[in-house]
PAZAPA-4460 file (N, C-alpha, C; in steps of 0.05 Angstrom, whole numbers, plus 32768, in hexadecimal, padded with zeros to 4 digits):
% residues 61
    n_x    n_y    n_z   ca_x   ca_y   ca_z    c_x    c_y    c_z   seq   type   mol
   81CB   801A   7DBD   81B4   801D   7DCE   81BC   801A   7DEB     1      X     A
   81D2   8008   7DEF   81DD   8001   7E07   81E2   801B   7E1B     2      X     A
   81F7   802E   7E08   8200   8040   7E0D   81E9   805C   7E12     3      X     A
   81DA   805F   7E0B   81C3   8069   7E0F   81B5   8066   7E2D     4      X     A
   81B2   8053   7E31   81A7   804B   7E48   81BA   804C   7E5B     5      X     A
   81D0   8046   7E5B   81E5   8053   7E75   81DD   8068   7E75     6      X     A
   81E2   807E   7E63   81E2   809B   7E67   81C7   80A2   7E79     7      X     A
   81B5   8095   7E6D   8198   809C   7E82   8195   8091   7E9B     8      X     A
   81A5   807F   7E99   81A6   807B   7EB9   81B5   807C   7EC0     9      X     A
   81CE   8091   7EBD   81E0   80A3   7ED3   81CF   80BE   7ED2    10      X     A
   81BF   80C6   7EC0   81B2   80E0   7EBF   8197   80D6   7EDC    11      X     A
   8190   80C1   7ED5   8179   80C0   7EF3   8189   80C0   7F03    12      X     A
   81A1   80AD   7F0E   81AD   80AF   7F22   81BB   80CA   7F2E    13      X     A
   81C8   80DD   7F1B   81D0   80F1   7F1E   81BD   810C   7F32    14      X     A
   81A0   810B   7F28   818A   8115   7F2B   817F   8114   7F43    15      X     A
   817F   80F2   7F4A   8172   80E3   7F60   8191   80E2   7F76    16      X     A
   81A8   80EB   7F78   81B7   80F5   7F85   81C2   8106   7F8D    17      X     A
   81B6   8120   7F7E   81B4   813A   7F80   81A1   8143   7F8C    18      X     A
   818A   8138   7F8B   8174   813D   7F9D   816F   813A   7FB2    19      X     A
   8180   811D   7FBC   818E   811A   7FD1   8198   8128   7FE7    20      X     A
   81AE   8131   7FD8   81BE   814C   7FEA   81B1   8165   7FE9    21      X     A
   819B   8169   7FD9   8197   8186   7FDE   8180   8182   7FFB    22      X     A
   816E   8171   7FFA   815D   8165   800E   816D   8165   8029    23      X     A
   8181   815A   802E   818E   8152   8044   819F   8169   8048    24      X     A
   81A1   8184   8031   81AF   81A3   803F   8197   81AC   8046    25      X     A
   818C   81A5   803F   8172   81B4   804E   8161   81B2   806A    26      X     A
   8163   818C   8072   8169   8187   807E   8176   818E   809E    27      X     A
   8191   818C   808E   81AC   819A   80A8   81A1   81B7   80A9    28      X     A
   81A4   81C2   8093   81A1   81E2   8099   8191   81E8   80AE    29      X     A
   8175   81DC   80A7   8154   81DE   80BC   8160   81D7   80E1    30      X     A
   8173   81C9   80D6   8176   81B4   80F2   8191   81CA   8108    31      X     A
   819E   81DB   80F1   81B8   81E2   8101   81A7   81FC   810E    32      X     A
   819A   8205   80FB   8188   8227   8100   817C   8220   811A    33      X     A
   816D   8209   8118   8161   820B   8131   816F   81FB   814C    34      X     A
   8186   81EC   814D   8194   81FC   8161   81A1   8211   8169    35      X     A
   81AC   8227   8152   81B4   823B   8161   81A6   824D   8168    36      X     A
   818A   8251   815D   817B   8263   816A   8161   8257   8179    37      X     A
   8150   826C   817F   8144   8263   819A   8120   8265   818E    38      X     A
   8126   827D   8170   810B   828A   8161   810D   826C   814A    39      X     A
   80F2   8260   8146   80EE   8251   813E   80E3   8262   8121    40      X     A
   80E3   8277   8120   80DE   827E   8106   80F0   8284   80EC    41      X     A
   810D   8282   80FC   8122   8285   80F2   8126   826E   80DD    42      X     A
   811B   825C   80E4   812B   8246   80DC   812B   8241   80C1    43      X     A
   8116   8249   80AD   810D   824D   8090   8121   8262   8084    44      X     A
   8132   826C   8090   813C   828A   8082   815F   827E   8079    45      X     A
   816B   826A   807D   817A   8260   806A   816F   8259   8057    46      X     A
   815B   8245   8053   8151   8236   803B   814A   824D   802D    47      X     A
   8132   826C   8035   8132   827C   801D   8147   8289   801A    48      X     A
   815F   828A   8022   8173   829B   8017   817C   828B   8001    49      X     A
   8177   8274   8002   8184   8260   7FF4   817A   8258   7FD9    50      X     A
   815B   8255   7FD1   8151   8258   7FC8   814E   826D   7FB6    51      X     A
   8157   8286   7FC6   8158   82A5   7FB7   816D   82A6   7FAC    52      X     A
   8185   8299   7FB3   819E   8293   7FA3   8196   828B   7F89    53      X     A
   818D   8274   7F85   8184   8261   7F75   8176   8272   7F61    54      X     A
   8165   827C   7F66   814E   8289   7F56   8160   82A2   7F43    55      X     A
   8174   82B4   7F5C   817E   82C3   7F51   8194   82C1   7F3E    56      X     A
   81A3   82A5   7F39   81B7   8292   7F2D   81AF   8292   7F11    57      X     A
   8192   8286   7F12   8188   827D   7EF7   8173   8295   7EEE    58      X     A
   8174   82A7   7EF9   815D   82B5   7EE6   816D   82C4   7ECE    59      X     A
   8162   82D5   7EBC   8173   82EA   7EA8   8175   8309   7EAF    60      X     A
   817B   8309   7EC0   817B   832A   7ECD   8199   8338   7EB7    61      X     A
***
C-alpha cells in the first residue's frame, strides 16, 4: 500500500511540475514577443503556434 502511494505522489508531483514550466514558457514567450516588437497583437502568435503543434502531435491524421 506504501508503494502505491509514492507512485501517486510522484504522479501529482510530476503533473504539478509540468504545469509549472509550461505556464512560465508561456510566460517568457508573451514577455520576449513583446519586447521585440512594437504590435502588441503579435504577442499571442507564439503560444498559437504552439498550441497548434500540440493539437497537431496528438490528433490521428
Amino acid at each position: 500500500m506504501s508503494s502505491e502511494i509514492k507512485k501517486i505522489y510522484n504522479l501529482l508531483f510530476s503533473v504539478g511540475f509540468s504545469s509549472i514550466g509550461f505556464i512560465a514558457a508561456i510566460t517568457v514567450t508573451a514577455l520576449a514577443v513583446r519586447e521585440v516588437t512594437t504590435n502588441p497583437y503579435l504577442v499571442g502568435i507564439p503560444n498559437a503556434l504552439g498550441v497548434g503543434g500540440g493539437v497537431c502531435g496528438n490528433s490521428d491524421f
